[in-house]
C-alpha positions as CSV (number, residue, x, y, z in Angstrom):
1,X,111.0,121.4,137.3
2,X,111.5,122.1,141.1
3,X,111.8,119.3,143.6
4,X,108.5,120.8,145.1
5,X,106.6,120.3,141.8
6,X,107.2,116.5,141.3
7,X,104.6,114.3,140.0
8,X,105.6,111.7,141.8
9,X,103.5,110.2,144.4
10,X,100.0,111.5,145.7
11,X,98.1,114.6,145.4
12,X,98.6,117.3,148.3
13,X,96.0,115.9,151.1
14,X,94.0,119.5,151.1
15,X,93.3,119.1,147.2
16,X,93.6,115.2,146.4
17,X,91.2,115.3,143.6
18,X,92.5,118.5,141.9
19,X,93.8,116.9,138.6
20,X,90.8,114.3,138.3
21,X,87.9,115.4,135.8
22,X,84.9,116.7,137.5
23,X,83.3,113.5,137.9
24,X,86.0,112.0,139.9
25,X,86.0,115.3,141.8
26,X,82.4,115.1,143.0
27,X,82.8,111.1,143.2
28,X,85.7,112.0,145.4
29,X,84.1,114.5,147.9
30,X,80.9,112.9,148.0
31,X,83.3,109.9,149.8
32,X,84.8,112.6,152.1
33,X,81.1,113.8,153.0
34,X,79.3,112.5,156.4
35,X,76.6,114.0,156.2
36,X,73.8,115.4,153.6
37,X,75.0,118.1,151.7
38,X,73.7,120.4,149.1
39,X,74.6,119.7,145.3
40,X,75.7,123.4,145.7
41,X,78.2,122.5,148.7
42,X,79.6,120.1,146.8
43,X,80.0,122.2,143.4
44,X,81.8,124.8,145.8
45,X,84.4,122.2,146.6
46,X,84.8,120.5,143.4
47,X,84.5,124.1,141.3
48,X,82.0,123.0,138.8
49,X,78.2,124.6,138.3
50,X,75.9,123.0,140.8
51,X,73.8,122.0,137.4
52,X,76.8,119.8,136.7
53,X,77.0,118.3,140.4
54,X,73.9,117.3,140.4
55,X,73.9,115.7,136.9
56,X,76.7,113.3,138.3
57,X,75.1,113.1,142.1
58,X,71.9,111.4,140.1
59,X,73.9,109.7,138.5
60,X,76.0,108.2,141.6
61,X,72.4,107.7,143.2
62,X,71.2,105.9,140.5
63,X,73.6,103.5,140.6
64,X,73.3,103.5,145.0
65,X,76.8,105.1,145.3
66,X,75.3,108.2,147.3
67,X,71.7,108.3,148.8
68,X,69.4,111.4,147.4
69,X,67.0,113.1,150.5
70,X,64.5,114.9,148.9
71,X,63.8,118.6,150.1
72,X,64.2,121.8,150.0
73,X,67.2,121.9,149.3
74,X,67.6,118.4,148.2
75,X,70.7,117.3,149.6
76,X,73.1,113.5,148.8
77,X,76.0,111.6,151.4
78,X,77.9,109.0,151.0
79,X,76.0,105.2,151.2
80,X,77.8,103.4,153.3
81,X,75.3,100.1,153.0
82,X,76.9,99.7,149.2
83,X,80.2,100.3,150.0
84,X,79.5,97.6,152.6
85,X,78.2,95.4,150.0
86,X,80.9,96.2,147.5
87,X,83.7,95.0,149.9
88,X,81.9,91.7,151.0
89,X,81.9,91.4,147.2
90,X,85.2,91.8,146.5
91,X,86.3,89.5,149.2
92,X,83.9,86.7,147.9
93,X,85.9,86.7,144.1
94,X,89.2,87.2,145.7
95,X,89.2,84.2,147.8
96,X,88.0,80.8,148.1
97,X,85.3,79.2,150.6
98,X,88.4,78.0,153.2
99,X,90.4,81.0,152.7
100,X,87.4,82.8,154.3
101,X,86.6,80.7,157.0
102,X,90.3,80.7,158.1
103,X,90.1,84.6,158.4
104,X,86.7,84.6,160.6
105,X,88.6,81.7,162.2
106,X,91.8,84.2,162.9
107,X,89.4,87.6,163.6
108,X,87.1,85.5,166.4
109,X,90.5,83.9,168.1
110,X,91.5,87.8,168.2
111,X,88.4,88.9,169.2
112,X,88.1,86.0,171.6
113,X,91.5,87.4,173.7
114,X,90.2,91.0,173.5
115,X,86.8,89.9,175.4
116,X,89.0,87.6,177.9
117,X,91.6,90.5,178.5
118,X,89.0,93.3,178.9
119,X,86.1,90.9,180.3
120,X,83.8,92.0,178.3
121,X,82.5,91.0,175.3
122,X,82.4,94.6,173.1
123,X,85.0,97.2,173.5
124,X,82.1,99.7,173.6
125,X,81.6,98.3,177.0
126,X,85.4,99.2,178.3
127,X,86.0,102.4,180.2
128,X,89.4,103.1,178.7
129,X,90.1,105.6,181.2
130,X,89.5,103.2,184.2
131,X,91.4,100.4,182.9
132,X,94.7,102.6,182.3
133,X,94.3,104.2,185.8
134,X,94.1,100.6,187.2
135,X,97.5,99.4,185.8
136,X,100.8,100.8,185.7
137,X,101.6,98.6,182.8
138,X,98.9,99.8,180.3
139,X,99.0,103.8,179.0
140,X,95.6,105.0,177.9
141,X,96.9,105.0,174.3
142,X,97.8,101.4,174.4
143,X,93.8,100.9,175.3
144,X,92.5,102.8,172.6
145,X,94.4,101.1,170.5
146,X,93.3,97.7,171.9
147,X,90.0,98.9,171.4
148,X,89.8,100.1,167.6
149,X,91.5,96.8,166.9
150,X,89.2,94.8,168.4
151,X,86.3,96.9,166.9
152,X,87.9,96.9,163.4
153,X,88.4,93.1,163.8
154,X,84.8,92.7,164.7
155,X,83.4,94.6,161.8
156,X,86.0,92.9,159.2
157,X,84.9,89.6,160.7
158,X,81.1,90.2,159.3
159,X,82.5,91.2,156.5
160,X,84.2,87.8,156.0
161,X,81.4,86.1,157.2
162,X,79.1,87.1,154.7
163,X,81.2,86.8,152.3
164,X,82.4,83.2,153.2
165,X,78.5,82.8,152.8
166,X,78.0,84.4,149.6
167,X,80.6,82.4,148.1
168,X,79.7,79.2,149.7
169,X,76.0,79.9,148.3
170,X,77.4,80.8,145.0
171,X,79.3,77.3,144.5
172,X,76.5,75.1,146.0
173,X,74.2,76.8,143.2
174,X,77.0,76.1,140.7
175,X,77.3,72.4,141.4
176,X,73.4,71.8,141.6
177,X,73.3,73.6,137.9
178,X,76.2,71.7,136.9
């Protein structure tokens, strides 16, 4: 076997789903999709019939994996609202009630510096090309950076948030059943 055709590690990027069944084909490409797209479109990329797309596609919104718009021609994307729900999940049986709030404790102390450095308190609100002009210190990357970090922080702090809650309302209906 040539160096080149090792199975080691992951797929090529341009055909990452290439040795999955068809399923995990359409599963995968429906992740990769931002916008609504034809059962047909997404048969095309996966190469399977666009009867067995959309066999799996009802499927996936069945279970609220992809959202269905009906039309002509009915098209499916990606749900973001239960991948949402899935993480906070997650984080709620991987960690305990403290080891939440200490993360939203961490993510608002990092947010908190973000809204004092920038004076402002969401990095929507920064003009990243202003503030690099203004200082000889700070590149224009560096602030884009700073300003995905701080939006990512914001968006995993919800996330730990309502989690911390979900888990703090799961134990306090444990103990009053127990």
């Amino acid at each position: 076997m040539a160096e080149s055709d090792s199975t080691d590690g992951p797929p090529p990027f341009d055909d990452a789903f290439s040795g999955d069944d068809v399923e995990q084909r359409v599963y995968g490409t429906i992740l990769q999709t931002r916008s609504p797209t034809t059962a047909r479109a997404i048969a095309d990329q996966v190469d399977c019939d666009p009867k067995t797309a959309r066999k799996y596609l009802g499927w996936f919104a069945n279970l609220g994996i992809v959202t269905r718009h009906d039309g002509h021609p009915t098209t499916y994307e990606r749900n973001d609202a239960y991948f949402e729900w899935r993480r906070i999940n997650q984080l709620a049986a991987e960690h305990t009630t403290e080891e939440l709030q200490r993360r939203v404790q961490e993510l608002t102390a990092k947010i908190s510096s973000y809204e004092d450095n920038y004076e402002t308190p969401s990095p929507a609100a920064v003009d990243a090309v202003a503030v690099a002009e203004a200082s000889t210190d700070v590149s224009i990357d560096d602030v884009y950076a700073d300003l995905t970090d701080w939006a990512t922080a914001r968006q995993e702090r919800e996330q730990y948030e309502r989690a911390r809650q979900q888990h703090a309302s799961t134990n306090e209906r444990e103990q009053a059943s127990g």
